[in-house]
N, C-alpha and C positions, 0 to 999 in steps of 0.2 A: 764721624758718622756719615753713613751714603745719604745722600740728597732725593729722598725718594719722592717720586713726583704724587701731585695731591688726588691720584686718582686711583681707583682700588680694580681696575685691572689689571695696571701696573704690577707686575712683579719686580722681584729683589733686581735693584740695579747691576750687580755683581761688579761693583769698583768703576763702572765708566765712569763717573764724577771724576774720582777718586785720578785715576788714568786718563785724563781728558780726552775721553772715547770721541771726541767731535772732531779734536784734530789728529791722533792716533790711531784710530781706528774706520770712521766712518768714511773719511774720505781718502784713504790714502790704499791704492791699488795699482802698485808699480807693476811693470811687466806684464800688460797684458796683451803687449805689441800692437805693433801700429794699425790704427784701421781696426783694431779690437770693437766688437759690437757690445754696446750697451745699452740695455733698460732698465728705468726708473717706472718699476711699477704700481703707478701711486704718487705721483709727482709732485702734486699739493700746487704751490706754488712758483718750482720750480728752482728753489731754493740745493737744492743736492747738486743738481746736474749746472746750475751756474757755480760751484764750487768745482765741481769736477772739470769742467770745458777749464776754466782760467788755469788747474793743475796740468791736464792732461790735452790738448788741445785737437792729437792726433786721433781721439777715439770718434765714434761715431754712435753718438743717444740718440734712444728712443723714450718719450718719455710720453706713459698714459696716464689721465687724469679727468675724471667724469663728470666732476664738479663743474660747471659751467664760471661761476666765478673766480673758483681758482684759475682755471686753466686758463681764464685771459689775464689774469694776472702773472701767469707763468709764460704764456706765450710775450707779452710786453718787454719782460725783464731776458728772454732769452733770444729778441730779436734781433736777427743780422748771425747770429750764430749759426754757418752752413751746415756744420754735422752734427745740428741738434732737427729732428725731427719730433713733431709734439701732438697728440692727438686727442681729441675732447671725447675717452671714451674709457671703458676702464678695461684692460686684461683679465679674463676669467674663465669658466666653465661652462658658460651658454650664450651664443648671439643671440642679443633681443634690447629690448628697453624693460627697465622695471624701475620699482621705486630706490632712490638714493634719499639717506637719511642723515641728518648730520650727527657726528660723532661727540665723544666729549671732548675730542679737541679743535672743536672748529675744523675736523676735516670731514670726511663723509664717507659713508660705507652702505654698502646692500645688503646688511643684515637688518632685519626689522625690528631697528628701534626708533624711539625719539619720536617726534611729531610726522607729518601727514606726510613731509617728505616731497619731492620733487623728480618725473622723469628724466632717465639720462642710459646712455646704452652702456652696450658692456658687448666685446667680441669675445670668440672662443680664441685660445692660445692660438691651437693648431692652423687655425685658419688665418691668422694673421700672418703665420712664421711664412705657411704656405704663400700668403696672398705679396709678401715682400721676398720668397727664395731666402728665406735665412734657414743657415742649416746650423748653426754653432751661434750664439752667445755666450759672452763672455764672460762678464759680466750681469747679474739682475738682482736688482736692489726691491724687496718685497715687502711697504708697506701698507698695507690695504684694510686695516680699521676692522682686521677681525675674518676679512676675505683670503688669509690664510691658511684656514681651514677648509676650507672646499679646493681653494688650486695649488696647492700642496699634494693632497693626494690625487685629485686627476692624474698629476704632470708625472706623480708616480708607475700611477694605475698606468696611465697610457705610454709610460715609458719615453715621452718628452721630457722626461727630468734627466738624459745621459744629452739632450743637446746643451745644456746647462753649465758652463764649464763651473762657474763660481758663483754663489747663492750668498746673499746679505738680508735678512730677514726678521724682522722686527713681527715679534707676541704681541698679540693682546686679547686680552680676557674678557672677551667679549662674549662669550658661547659659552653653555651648559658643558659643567665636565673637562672646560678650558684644560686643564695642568694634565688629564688623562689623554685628551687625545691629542694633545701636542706630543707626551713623550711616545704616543704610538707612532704619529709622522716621524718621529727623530729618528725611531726605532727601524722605521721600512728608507727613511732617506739614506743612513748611514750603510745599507746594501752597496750606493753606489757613489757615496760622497763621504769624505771626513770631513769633521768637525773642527778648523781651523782655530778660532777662539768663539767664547762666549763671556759677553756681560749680562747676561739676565735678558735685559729686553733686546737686547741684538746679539745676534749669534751670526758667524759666517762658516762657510764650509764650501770643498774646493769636490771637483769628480774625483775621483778617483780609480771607475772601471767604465772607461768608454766602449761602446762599441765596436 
């Protein structure tokens, strides 16, 4: 029987237990040549991208995370590592400060739940990609406590979803109607990406009509 975790946004695991999606699946992304860009968006602790740097050493992270305590705990554990860049701010659909709230996993999200919550910013995608000249990532590992739903479909709407070569993306049921308009992102993502595998809470999926 899957190992379902003890929390009821969670959906069906789809066999990652089962497959040990941790070392199988989550971190194992051969090929994405040297110098390949990548972000961790959603960092936590820092925990993915020390996995990935010790596998991959030639890539080059970027990894945002808004959490003021995670993120020194993430920058601690990732220092001296030249091609990790780490930034105390979260990737999303509006530059500004708002409330960050903690999640049910001890991480945090900017959807308004939970107690009083604590300011912390948050940049727009675009302006970032702009403000650094990235014009292709390669790599971007999406998870953000529910903030899925909003930068999902900007990156679509605006058509920053074809810089995107390969998406790793963790659900959560955090939001009114979760299961409906997830399958509507799938539905308008899969215009310009396929669906590589899916275990329930993490799904990946690769471009497939560039520019």
């Amino acid at each position: 029987m899957s190992k379902l975790k003890d929390h009821a946004w969670y959906r069906w695991d789809g066999g990652w237990y089962e497959n040990d999606g941790e070392n199988t699946r989550y971190c194992v992304w051969d090929g994405l040549g040297a110098g390949a860009v990548v972000f961790d968006i959603g960092s936590y602790e820092g925990e993915w991208i020390n996995r990935m740097v010790d596998k991959y050493p030639g890539y080059q992270y970027y990894g945002f995370e808004p959490a003021p305590r995670a993120f020194e705990v993430a920058r601690e554990r990732l220092a001296g590592c030249e091609n990790v860049s780490l930034y105390n701010f979260g990737l999303g659909v509006t530059t500004g400060r708002f409330r960050l709230y903690n999640s049910q996993q001890d991480a945090a999200t900017f959807l308004q739940i939970g107690g009083a919550g604590i300011d912390a910013e948050m940049i727009n995608v675009r302006e970032f990609l702009e403000s650094e000249d990235i014009k292709c990532v390669d790599l971007a590992v999406i998870n953000v406590e529910g903030g899925e739903f909003e930068l999902l479909p900007y990156l679509i709407a605006s058509n920053l979803i074809r810089r995107f070569k390969r998406l790793m993306i963790q659900w959560h049921y955090v939001v009114p109607e979760a299961g409906r308009i997830r399958e509507a992102i799938m539905s308008a993502l899969a215009k310009t990406h396929a669906m590589t595998w899916n275990h329930g809470t993490w799904e990946a999926w690769n471009l497939q009509c560039p520019e």
